[in-house]
N, CA, C and O atoms as a Tripos MOL2 file, in Angstrom:
@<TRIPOS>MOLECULE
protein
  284   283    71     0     0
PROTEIN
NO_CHARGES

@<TRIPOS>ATOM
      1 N         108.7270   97.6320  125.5870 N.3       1 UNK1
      2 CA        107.7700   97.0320  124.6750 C.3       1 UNK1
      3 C         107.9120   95.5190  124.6730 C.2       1 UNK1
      4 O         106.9670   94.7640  124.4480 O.2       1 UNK1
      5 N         109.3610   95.0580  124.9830 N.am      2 UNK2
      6 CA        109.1370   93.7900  124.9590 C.3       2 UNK2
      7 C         108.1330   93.2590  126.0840 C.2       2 UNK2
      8 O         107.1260   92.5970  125.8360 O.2       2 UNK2
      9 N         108.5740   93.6630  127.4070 N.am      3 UNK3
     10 CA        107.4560   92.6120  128.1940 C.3       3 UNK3
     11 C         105.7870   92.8690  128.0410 C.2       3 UNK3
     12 O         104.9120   92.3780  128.7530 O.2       3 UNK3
     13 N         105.6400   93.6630  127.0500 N.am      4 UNK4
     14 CA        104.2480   93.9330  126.8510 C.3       4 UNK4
     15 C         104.0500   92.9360  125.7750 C.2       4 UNK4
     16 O         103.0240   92.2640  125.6780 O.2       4 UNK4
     17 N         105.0290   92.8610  124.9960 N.am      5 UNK5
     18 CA        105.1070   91.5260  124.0590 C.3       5 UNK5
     19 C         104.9080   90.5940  124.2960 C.2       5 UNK5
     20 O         104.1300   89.9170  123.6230 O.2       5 UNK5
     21 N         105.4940   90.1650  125.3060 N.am      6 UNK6
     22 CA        105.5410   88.7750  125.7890 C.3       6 UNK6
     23 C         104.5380   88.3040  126.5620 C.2       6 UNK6
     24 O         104.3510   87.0930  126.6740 O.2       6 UNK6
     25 N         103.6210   89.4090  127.3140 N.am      7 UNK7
     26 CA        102.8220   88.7830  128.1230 C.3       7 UNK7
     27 C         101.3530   89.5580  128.0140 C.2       7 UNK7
     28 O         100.4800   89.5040  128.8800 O.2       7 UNK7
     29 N         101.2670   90.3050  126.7330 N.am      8 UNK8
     30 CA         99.6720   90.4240  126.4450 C.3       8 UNK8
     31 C          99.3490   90.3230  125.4160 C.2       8 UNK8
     32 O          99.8280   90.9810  124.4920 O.2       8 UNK8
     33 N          98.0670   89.1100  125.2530 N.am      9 UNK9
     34 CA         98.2070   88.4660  124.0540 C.3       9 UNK9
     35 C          97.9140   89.5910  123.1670 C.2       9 UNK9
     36 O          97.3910   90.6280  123.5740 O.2       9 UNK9
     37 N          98.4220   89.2780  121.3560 N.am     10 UNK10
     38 CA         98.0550   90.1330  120.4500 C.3      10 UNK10
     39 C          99.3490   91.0670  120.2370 C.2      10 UNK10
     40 O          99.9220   91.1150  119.1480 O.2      10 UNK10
     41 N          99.6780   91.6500  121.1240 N.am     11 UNK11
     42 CA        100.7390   92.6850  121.0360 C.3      11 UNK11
     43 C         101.6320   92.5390  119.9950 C.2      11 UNK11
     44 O         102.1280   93.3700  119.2340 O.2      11 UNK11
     45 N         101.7750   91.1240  120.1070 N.am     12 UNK12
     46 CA        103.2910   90.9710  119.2250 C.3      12 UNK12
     47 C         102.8710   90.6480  117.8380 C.2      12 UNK12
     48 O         103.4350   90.8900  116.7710 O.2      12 UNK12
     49 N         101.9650   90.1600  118.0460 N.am     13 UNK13
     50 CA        100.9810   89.9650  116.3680 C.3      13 UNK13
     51 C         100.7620   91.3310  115.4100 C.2      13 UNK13
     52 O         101.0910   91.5430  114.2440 O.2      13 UNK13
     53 N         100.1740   92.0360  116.2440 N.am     14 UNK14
     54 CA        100.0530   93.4880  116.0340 C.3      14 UNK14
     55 C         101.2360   94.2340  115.9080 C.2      14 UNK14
     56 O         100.9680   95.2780  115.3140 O.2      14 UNK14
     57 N         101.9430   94.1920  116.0840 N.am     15 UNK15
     58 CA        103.8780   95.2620  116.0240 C.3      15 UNK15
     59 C         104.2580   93.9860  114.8860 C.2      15 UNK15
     60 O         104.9760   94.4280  113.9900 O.2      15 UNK15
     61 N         104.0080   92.8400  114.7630 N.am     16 UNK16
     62 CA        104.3630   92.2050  113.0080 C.3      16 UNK16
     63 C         103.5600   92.8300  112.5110 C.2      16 UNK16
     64 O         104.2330   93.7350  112.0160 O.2      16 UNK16
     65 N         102.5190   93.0310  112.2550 N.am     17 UNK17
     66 CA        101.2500   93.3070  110.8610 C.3      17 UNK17
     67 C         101.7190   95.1610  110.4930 C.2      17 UNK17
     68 O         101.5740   95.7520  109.4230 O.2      17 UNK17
     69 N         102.2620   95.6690  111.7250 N.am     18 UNK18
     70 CA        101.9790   97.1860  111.5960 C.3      18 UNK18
     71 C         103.2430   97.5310  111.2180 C.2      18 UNK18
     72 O         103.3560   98.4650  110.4230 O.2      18 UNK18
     73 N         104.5440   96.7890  111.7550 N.am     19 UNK19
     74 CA        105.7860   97.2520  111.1900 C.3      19 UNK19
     75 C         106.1430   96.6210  109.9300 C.2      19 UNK19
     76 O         107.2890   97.0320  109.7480 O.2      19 UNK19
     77 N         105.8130   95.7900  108.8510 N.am     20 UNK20
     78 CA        105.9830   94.8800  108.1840 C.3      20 UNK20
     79 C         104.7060   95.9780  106.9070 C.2      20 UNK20
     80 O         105.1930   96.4350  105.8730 O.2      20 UNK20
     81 N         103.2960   96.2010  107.2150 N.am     21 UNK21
     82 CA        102.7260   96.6230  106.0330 C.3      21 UNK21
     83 C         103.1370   98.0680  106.5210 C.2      21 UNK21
     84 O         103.6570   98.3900  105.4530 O.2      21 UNK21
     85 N         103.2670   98.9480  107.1450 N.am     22 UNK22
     86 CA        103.7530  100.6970  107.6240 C.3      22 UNK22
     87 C         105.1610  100.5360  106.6360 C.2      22 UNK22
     88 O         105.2850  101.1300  105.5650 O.2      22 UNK22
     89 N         106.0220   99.7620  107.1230 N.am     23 UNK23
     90 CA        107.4360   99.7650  106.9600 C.3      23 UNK23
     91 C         107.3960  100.1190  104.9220 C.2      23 UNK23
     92 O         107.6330  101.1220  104.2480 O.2      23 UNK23
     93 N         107.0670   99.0210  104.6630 N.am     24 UNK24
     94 CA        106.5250   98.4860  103.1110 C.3      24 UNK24
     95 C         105.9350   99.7730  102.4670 C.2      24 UNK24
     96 O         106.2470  100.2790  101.3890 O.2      24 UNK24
     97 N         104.6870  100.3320  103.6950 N.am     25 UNK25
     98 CA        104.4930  101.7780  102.9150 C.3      25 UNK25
     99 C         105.2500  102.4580  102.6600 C.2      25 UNK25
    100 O         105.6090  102.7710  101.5240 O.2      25 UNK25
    101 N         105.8290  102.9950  104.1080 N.am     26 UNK26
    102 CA        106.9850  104.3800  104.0200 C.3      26 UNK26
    103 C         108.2330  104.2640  102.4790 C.2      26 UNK26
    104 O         108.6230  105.0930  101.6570 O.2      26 UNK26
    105 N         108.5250  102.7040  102.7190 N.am     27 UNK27
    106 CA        110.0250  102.7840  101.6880 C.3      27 UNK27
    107 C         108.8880  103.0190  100.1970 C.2      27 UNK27
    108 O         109.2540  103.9370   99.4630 O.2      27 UNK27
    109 N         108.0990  102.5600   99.9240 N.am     28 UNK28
    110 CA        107.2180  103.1530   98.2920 C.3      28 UNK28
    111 C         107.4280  104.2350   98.1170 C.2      28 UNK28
    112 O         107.8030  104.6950   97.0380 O.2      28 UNK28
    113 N         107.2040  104.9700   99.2920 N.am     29 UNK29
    114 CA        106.2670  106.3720   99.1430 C.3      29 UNK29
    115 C         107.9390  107.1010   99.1380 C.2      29 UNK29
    116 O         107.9390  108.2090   98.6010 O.2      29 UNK29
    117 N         109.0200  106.7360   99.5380 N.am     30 UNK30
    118 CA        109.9600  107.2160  100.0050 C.3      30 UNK30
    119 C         110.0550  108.1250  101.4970 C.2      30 UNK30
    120 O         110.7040  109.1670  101.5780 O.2      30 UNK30
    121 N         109.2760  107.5160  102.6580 N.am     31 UNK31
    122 CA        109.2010  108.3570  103.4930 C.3      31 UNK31
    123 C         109.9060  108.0430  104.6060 C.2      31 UNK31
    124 O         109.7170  108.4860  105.7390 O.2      31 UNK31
    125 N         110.6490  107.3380  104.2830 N.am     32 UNK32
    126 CA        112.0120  106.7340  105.2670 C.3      32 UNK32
    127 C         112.4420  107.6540  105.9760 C.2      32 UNK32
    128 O         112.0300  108.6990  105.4730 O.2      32 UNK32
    129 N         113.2030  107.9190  107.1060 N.am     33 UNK33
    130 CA        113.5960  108.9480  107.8970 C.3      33 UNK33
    131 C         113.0640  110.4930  107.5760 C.2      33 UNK33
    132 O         113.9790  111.3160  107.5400 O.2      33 UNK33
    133 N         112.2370  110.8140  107.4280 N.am     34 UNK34
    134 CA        111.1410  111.9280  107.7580 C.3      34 UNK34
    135 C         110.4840  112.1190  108.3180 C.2      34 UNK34
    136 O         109.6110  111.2560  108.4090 O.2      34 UNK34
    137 N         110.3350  113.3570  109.1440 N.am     35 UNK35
    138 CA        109.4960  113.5460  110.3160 C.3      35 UNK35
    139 C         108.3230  113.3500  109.7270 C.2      35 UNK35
    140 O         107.6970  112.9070  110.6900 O.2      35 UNK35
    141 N         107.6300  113.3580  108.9120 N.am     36 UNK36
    142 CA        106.1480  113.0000  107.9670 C.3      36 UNK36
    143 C         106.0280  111.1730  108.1190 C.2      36 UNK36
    144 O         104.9680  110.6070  108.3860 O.2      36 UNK36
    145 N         107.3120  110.4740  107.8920 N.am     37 UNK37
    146 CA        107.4670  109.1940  108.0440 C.3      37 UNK37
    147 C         106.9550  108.8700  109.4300 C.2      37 UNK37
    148 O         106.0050  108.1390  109.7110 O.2      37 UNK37
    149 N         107.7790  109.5690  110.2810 N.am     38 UNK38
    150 CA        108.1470  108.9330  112.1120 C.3      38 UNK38
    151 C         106.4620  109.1520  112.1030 C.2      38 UNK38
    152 O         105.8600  108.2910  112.7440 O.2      38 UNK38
    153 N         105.4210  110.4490  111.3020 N.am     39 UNK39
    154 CA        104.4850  110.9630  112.1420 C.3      39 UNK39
    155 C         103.1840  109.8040  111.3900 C.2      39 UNK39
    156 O         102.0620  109.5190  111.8110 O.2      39 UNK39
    157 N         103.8770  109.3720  110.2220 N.am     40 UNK40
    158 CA        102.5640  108.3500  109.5100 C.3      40 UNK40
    159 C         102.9300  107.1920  110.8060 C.2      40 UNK40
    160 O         102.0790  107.0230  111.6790 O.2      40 UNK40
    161 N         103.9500  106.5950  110.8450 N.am     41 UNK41
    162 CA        104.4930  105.5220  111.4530 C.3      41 UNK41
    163 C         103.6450  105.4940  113.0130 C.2      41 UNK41
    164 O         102.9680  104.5460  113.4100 O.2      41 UNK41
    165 N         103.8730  106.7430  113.7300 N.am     42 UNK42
    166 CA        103.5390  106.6400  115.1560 C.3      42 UNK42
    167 C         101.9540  106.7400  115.0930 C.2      42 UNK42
    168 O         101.4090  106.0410  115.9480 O.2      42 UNK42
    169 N         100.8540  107.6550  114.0400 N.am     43 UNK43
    170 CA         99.7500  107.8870  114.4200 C.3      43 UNK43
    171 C          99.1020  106.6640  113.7450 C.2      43 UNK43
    172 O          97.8740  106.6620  113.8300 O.2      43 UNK43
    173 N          99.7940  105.3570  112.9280 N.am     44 UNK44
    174 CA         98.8790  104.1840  112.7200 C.3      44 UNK44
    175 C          99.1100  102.9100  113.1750 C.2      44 UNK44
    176 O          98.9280  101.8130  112.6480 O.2      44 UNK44
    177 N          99.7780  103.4230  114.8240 N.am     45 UNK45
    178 CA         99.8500  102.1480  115.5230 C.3      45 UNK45
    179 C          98.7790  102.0100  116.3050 C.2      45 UNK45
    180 O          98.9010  100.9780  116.9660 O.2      45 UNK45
    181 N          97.4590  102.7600  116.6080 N.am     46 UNK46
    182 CA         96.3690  102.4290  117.1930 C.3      46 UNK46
    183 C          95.4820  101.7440  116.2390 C.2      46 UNK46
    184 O          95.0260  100.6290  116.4890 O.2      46 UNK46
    185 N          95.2270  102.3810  115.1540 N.am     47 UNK47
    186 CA         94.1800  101.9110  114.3270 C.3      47 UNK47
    187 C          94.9730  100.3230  114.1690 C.2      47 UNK47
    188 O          94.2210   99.4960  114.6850 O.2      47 UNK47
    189 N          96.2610   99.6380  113.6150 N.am     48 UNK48
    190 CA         96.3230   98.3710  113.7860 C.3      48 UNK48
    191 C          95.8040   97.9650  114.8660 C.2      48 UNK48
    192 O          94.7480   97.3490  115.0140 O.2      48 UNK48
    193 N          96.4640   98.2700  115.5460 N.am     49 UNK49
    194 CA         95.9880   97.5820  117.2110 C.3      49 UNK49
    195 C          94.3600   97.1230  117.3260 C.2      49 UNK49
    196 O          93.8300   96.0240  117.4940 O.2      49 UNK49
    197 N          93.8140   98.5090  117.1520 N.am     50 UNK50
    198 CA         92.3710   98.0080  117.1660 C.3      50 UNK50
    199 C          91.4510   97.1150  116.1130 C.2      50 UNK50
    200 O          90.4070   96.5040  116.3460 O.2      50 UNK50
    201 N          92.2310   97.2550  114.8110 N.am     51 UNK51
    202 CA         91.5830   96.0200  113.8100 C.3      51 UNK51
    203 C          92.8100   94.3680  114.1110 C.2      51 UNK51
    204 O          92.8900   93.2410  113.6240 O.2      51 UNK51
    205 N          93.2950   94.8930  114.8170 N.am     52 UNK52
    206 CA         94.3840   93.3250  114.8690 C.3      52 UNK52
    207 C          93.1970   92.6870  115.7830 C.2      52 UNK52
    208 O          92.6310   91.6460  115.4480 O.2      52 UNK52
    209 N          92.7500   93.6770  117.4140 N.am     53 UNK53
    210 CA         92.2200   92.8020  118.4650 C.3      53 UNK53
    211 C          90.2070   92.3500  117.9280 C.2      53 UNK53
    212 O          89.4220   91.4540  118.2370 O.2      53 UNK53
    213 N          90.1410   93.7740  116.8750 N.am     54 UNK54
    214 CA         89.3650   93.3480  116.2520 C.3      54 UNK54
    215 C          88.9430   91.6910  115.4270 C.2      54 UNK54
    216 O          88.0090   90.9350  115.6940 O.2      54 UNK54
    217 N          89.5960   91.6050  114.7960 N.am     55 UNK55
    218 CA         89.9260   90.7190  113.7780 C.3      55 UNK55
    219 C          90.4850   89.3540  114.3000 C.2      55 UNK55
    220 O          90.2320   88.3620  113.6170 O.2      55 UNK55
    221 N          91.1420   89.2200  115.3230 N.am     56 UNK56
    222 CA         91.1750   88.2970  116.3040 C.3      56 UNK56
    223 C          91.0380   87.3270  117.6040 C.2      56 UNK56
    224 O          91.2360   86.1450  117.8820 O.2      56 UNK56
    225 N          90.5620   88.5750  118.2670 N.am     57 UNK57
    226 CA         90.1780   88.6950  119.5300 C.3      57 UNK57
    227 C          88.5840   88.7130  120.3610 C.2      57 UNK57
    228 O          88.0540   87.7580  120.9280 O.2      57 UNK57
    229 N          88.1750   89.7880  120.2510 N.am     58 UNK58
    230 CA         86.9180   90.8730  120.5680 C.3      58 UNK58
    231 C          85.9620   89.3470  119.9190 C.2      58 UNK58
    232 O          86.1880   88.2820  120.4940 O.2      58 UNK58
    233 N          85.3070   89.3580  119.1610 N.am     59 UNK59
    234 CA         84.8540   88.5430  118.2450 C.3      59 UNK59
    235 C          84.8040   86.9340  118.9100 C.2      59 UNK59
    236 O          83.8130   86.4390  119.4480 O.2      59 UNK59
    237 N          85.7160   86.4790  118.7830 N.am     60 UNK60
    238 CA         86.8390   85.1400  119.1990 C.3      60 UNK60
    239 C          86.1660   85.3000  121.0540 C.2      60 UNK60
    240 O          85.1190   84.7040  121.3050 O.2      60 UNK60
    241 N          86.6100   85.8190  121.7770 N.am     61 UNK61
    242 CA         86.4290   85.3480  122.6990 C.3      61 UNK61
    243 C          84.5840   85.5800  122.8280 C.2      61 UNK61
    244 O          83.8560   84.7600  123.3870 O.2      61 UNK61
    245 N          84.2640   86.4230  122.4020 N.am     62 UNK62
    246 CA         82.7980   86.9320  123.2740 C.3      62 UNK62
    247 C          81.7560   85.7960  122.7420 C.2      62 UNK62
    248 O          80.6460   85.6840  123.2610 O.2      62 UNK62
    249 N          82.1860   84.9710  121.6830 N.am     63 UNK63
    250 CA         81.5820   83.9290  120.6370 C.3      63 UNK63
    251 C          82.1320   82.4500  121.9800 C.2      63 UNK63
    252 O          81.4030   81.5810  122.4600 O.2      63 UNK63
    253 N          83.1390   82.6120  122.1460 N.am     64 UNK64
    254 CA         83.3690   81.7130  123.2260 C.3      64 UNK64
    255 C          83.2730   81.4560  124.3990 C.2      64 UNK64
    256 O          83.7050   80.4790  125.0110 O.2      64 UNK64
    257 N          82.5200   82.5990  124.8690 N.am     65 UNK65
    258 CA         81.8070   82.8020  125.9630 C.3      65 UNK65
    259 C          80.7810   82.3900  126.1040 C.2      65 UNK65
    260 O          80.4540   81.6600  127.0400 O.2      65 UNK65
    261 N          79.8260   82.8900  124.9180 N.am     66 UNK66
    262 CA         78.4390   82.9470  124.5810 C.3      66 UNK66
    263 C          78.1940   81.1150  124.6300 C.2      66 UNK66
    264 O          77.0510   80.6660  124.7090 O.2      66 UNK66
    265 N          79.2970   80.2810  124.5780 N.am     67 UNK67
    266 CA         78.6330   78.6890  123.9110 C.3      67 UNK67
    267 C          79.3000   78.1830  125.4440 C.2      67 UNK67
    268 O          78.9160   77.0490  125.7290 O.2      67 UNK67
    269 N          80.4900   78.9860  126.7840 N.am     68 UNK68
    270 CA         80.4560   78.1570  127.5640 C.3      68 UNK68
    271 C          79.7250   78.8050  128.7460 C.2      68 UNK68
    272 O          80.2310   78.8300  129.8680 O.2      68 UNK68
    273 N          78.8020   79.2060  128.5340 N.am     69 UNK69
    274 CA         77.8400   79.8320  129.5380 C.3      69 UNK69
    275 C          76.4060   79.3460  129.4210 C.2      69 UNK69
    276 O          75.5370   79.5830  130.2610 O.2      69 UNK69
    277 N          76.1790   78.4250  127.9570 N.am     70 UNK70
    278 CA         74.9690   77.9350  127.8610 C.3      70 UNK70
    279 C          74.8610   76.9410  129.0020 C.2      70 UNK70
    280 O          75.8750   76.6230  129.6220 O.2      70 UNK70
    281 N          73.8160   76.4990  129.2670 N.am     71 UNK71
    282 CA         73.1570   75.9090  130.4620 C.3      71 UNK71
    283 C          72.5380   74.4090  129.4310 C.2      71 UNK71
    284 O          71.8740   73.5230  129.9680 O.2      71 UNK71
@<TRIPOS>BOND
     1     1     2 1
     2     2     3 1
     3     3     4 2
     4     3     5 am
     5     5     6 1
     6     6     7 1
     7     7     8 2
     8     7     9 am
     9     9    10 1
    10    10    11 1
    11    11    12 2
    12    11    13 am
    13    13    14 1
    14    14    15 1
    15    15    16 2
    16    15    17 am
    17    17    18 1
    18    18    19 1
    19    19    20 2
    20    19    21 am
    21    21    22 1
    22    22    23 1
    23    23    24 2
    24    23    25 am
    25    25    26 1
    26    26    27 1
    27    27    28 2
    28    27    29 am
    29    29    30 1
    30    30    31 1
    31    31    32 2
    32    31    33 am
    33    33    34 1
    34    34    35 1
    35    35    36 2
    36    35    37 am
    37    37    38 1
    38    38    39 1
    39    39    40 2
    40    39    41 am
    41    41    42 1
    42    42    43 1
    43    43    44 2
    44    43    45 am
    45    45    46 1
    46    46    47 1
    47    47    48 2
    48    47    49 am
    49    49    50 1
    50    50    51 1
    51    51    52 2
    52    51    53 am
    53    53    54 1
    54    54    55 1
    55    55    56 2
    56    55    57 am
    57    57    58 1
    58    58    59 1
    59    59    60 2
    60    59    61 am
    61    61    62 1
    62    62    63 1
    63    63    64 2
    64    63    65 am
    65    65    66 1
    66    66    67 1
    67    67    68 2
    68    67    69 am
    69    69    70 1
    70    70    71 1
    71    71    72 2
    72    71    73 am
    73    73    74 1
    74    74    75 1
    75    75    76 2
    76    75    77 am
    77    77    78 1
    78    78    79 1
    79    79    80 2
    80    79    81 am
    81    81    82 1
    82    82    83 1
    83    83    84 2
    84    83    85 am
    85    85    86 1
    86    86    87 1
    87    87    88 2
    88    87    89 am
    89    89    90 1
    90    90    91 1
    91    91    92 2
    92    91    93 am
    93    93    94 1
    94    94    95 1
    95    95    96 2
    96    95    97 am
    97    97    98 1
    98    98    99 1
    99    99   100 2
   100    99   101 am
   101   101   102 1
   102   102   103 1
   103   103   104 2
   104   103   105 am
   105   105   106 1
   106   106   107 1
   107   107   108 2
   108   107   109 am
   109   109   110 1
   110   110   111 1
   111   111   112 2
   112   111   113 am
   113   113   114 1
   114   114   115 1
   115   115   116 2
   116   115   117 am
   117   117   118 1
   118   118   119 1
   119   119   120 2
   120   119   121 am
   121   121   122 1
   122   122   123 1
   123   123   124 2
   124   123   125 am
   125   125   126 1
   126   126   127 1
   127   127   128 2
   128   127   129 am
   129   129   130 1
   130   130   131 1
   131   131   132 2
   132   131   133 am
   133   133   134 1
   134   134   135 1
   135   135   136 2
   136   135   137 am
   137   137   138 1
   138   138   139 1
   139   139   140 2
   140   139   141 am
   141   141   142 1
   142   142   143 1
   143   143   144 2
   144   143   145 am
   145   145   146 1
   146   146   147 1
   147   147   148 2
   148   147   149 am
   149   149   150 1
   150   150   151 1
   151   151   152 2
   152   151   153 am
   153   153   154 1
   154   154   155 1
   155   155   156 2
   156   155   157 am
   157   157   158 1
   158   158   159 1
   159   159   160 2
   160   159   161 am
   161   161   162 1
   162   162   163 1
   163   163   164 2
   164   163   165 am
   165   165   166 1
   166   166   167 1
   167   167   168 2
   168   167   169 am
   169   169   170 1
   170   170   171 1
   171   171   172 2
   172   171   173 am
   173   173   174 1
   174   174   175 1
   175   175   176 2
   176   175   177 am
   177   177   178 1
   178   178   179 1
   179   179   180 2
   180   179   181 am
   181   181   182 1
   182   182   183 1
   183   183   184 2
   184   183   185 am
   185   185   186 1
   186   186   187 1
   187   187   188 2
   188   187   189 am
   189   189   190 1
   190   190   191 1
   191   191   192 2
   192   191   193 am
   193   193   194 1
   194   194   195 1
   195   195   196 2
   196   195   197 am
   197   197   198 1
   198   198   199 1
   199   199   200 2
   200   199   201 am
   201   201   202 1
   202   202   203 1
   203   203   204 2
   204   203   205 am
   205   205   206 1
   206   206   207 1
   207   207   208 2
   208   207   209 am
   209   209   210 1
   210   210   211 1
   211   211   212 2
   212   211   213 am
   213   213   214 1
   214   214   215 1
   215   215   216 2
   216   215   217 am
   217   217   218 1
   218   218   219 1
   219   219   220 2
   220   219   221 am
   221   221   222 1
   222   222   223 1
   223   223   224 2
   224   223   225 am
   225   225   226 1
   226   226   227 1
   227   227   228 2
   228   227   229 am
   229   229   230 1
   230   230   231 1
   231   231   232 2
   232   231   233 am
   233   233   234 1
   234   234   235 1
   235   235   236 2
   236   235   237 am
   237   237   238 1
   238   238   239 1
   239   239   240 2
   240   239   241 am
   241   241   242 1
   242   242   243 1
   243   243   244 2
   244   243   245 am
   245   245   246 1
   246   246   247 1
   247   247   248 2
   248   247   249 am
   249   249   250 1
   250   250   251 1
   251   251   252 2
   252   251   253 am
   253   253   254 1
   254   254   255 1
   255   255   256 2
   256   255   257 am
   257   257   258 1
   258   258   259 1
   259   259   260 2
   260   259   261 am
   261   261   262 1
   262   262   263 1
   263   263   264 2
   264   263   265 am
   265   265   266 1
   266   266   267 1
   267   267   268 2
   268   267   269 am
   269   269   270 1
   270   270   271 1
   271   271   272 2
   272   271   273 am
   273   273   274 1
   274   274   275 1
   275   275   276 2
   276   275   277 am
   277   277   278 1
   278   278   279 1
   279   279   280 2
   280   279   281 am
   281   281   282 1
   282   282   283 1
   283   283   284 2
@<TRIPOS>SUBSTRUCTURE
     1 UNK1         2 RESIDUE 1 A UNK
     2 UNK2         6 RESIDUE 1 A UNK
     3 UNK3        10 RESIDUE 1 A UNK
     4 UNK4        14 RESIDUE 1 A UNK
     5 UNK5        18 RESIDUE 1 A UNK
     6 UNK6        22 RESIDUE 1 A UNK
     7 UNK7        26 RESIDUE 1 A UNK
     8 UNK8        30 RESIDUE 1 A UNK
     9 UNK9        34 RESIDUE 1 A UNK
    10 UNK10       38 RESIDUE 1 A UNK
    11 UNK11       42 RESIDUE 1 A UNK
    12 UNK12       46 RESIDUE 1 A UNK
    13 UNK13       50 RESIDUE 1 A UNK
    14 UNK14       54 RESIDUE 1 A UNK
    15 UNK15       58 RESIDUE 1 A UNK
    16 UNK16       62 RESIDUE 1 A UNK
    17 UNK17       66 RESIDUE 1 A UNK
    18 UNK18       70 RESIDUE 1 A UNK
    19 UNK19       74 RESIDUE 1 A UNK
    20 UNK20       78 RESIDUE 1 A UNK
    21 UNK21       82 RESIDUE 1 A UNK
    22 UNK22       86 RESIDUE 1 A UNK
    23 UNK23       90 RESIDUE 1 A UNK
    24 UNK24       94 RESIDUE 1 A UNK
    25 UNK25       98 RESIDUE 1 A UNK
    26 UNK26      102 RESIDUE 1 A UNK
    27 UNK27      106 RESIDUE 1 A UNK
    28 UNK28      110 RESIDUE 1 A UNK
    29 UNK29      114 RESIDUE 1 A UNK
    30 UNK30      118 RESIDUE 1 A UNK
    31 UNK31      122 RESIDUE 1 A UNK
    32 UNK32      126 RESIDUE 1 A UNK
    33 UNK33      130 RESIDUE 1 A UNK
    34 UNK34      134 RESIDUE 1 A UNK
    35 UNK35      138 RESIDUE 1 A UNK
    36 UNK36      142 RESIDUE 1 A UNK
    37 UNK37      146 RESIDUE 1 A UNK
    38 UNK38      150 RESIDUE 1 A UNK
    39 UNK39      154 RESIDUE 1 A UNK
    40 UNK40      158 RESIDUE 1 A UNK
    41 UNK41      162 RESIDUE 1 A UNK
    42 UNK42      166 RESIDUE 1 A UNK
    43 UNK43      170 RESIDUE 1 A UNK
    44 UNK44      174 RESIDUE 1 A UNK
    45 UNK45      178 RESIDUE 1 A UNK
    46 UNK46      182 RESIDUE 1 A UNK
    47 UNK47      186 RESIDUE 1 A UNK
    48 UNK48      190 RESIDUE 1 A UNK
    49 UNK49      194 RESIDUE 1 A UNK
    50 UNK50      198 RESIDUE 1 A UNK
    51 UNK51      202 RESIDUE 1 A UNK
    52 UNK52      206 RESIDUE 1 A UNK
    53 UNK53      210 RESIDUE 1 A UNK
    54 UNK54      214 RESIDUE 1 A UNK
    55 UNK55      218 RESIDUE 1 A UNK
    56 UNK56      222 RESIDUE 1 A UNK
    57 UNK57      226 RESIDUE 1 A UNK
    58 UNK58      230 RESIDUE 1 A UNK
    59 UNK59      234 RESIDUE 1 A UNK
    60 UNK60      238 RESIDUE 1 A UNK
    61 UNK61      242 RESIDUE 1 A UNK
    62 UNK62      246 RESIDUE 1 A UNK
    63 UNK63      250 RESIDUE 1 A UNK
    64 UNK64      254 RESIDUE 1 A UNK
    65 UNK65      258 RESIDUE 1 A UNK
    66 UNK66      262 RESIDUE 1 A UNK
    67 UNK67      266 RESIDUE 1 A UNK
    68 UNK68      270 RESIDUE 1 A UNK
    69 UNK69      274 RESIDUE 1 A UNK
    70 UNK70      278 RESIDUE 1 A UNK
    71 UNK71      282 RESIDUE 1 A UNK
């Protein structure tokens, strides 16, 4: 995971936002080392992913495309 970190943008932005607000959930809820924990933990690392590249990315570049392609 690290060299996916290091060399595609977002990645590492995304594994802060998802382990930092997930993490924050699980200890509330008390779901710290539980297979219910590992299974919240592992099935809401896509949905970050896709509102991180959402919310930063997708948007961001296609807007920056659109103004260096004008003629």
């Amino acid at each position: 995971m690290s060299f996916l970190s290091q060399n595609i943008p977002g990645v590492r932005g995304a594994s802060i936002t998802h382990d930092s607000f997930f993490g924050m959930t699980e200890h509330a809820f008390g779901m710290e080392n539980t297979w219910y924990g590992t299974a919240f933990t592992i099935g809401s690392i896509p949905p970050v992913f896709a509102v991180q590249y959402g919310a930063y990315g997708i948007y961001s570049y296609d807007y920056f495309y659109k103004n260096m392609v004008k003629e």
